[in-house]
N, C-alpha and C positions, 0 to 999 in steps of 0.2 A: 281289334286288340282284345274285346270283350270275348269274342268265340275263341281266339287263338288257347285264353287262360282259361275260358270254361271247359275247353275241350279235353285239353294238358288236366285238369282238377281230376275228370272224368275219368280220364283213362290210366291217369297214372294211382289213384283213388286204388281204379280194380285192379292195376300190377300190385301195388305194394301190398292189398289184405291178399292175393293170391300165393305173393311168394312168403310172406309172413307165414301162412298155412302151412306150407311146406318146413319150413322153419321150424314149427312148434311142434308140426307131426313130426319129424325128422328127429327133436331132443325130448319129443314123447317117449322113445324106444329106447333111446341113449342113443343115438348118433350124432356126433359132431356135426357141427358143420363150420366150413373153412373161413367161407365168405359169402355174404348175403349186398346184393348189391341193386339198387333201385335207378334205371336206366341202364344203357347199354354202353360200348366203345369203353374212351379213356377214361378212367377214372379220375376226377376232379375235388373229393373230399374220402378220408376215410379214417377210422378211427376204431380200434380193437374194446370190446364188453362181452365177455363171459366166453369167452379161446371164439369168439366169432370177429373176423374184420368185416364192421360195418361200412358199405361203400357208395357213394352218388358219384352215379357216370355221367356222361356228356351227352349222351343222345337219348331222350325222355322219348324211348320206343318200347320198353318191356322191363325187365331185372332178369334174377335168376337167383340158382345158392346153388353154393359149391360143396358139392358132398363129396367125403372119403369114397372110394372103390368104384365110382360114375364112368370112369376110363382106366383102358387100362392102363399100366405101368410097362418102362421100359429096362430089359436088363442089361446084366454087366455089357452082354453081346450085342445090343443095340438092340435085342430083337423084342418084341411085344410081350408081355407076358399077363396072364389073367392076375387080376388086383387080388390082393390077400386082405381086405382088408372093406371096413364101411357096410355101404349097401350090397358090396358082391359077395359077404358073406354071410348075409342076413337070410332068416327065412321070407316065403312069398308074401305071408300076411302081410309083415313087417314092409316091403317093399312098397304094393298096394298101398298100404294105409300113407305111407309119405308121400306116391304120385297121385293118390286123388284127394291129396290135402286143397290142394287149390282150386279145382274143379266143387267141393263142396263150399270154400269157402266164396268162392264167385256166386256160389246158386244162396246161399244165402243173404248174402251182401245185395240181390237184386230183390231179395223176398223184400228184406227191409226197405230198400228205396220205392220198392213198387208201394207197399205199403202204406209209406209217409207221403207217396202222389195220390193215393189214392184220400188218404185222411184230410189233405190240403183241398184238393179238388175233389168231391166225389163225384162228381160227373164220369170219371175214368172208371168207377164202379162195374158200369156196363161193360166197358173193354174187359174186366178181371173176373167176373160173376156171372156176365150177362145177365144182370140183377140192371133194372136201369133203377136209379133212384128217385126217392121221392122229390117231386119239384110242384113249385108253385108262381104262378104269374108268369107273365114274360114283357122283358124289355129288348129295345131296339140296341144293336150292338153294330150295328152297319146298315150304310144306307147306298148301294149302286148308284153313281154317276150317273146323272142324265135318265133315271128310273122314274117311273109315276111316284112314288113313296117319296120320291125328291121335289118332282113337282107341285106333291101336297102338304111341303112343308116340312114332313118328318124328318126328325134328326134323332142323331144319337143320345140315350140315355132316357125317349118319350118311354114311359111306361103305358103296356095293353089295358086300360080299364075294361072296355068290352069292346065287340067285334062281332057280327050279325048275329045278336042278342047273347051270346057266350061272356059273362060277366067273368073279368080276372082270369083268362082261358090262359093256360100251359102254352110252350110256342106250338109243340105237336098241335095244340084244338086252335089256337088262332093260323096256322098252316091248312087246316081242313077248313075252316071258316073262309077263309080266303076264296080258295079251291072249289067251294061250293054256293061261294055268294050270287044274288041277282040283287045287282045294287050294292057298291060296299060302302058300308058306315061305320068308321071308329071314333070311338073314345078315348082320346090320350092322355095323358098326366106327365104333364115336362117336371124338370128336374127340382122345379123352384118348388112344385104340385100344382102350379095352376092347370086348369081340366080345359080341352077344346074339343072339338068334334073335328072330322072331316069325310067327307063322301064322295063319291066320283064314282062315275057309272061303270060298269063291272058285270060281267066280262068286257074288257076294252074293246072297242071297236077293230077290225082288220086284223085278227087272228085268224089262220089256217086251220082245216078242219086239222082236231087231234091237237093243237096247238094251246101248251098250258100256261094259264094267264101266270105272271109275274109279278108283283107287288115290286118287289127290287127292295128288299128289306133282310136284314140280318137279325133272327133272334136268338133268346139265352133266357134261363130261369130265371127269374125274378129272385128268386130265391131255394136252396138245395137242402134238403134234412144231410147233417153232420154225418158221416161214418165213423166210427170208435177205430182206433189205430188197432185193439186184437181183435176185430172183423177185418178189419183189411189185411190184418197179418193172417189171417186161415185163409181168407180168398185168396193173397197172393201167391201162398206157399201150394193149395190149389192149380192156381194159374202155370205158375213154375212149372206141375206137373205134366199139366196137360200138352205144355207148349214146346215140350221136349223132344217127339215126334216131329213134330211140324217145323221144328230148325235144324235138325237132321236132313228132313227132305228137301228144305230152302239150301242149306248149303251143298249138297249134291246140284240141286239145279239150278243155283248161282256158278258153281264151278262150272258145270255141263256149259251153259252159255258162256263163261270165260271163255274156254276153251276153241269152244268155234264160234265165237265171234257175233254170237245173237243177242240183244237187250238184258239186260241182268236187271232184275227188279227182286232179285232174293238177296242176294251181298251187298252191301256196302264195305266200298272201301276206305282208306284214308280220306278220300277227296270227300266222298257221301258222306262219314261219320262226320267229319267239320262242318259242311252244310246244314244236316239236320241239326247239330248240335247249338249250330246260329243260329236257325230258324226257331228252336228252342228257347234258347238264350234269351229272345226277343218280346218273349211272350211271358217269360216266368217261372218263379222255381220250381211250380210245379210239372210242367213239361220237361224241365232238364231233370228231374228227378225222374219220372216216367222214362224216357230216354240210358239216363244213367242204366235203371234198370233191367232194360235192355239188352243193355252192352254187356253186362253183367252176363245173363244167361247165356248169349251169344257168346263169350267169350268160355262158360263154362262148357255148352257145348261142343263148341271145336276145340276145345283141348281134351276135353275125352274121345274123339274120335281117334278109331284104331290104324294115326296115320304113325308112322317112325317117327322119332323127335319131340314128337305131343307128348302131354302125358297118358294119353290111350294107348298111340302106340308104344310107350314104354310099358305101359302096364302088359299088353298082348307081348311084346316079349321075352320080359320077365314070369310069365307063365306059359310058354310055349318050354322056357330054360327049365322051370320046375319039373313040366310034363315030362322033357326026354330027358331030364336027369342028369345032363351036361349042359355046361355053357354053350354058347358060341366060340366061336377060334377066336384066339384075341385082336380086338379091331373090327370085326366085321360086323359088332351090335352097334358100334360108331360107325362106321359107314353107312347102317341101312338107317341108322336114325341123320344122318348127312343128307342124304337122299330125301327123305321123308321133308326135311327142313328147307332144302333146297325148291323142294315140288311147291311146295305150300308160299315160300317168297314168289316163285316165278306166277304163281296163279294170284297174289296179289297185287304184282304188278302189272298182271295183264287187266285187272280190273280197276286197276285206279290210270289204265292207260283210256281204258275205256269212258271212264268217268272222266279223265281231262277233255278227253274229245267228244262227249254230250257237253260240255261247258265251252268249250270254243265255236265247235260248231252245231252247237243244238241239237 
């Protein structure tokens, strides 16, 4: 239940500042707009403020806003006719500026979340800087089943005092200490602080040549120096940038494996987004912030891709319209934006088909 509403917070979080965007970009220009609507299908509550009907639908999968001149109109004769009216009479800027209302407001919305995970946790620092941050001590955060670490007693929360003479050693320097001991002797400090020792011969006996000793122990700083939120707000707006490329190329080769049926480790789809989102969930705000994130950029840039139906491809064809100086025939910018919509459901559900069956059948 807990993933189900953290997921829904998530995602429906990034529809509503997405279509809001549009929204404000939209009565930036003086464009009406009709209806602004958060979910999809029937409509289940709605209520008119300032000539907009505000609406919540029934299926918590996206929104939308209904603008003057988006389709065309029908005449006396049944037949199609180009819209006189809205967005189909506006200049190009004007258009642009309304369909990448949403695409900036997603890239923003994830700077801020990235942001606030990194302020909460800086340990994510590294992820957004590759800056690692400063840390100090290390305590035991897990301890493997059936491991020597277990057999010497250790449990969770012993704090590193020292470890083959390394006083107060980082996990990194108690991980080399380990690694390079003859003979291992620690210093602990349980939770209460009472201090113990313990030793055991090291390298273990009956390792394979090449074969790296294991302690079977999990650690974590002791303690983290703070990040100030506008440091993590340049690094993440940074981060944004860089990472723009690199989810351009993940979702061509997420799609590319849809398609023919190879592992997909670049998309996520429904089924993945709820899984990570519980695994998330499980651990803390800070990870579902991280996460939020995420979805945010993700979601910014596959709506700027220049498919039909996005708002890339709207955008590439409202300036292919400026370029040759006529429209389209009336109907046929809705049908390739149909097509474009249609492509992009069928390639989601070939991925969450995929995704059900790594979970049934591993």
């Amino acid at each position: 239940m807990l993933t189900a509403v953290v997921f829904l917070l998530v995602l429906m979080t990034a529809v509503l500042v997405h279509e809001l965007a549009h929204y404000l970009n939209a009565r930036s220009v003086g464009l009406p707009v009709r209806a602004f609507s958060i979910g999809m299908g029937p409509v289940v509550a709605r209520w008119r403020w300032r000539e907009t009907e505000w609406r919540l639908s029934l299926l918590p999968l996206g929104g939308y806003v209904d603008l003057p001149g988006m389709a065309p109109k029908v005449g006396e004769d049944g037949r199609l006719e180009h819209p006189d009216e809205g967005m189909a009479v506006r200049p190009l800027h004007h258009k642009l500026w309304v369909l990448v209302g949403g695409v900036i407001a997603n890239y923003g919305l994830g700077i801020l979340l990235l942001a606030a995970a990194v302020t909460l946790a800086p340990g994510y620092r590294e992820l957004v800087s590759g800056q690692a941050p400063d840390v100090r001590g290390a305590v035991v955060v897990g301890v493997a089943e059936g491991s020597i670490a277990e057999g010497l007693g250790i449990v969770d929360g012993d704090r590193v005092v020292a470890i083959g003479g390394v006083r107060e050693p980082t996990p990194a320097e108690a991980v080399d200490a380990i690694r390079s001991a003859q003979g291992l002797e620690l210093q602990l400090a349980g939770e209460d602080g009472s201090l113990r020792t313990v030793t055991t011969d090291w390298p273990p006996p009956g390792l394979a040549d090449g074969e790296r000793p294991l302690l079977g122990v999990q650690l974590a700083p002791l303690e983290v120096d703070p990040v100030g939120f506008g440091t993590a707000l340049i690094e993440s707006a940074g981060f944004g940038l860089r990472i723009f490329p690199e989810m351009v190329a993940g979702f061509a080769r997420g799609f590319g494996s849809a398609l023919s049926g190879r592992p997909n480790e670049d998309v996520a789809g429904p089924v993945g987004m709820v899984t990570l989102v519980g695994q998330a969930a499980q651990v803390g705000l800070a990870p579902v912030l991280l996460l939020a994130a995420l979805i945010n950029f993700s979601l910014a840039v596959f709506n700027l891709l220049p498919i039909p139906g996005l708002d890339g491809g709207r955008m590439l064809l409202a300036t292919v319209v400026a370029v040759r100086g006529r429209p389209f025939r009336p109907g046929q910018e809705e049908t390739l934006n149909f097509i474009g919509i249609a492509a992009v459901l069928f390639l989601i559900v070939l991925i969450t088909v995929q995704e059900l069956g790594g979970l049934l059948f591993g």
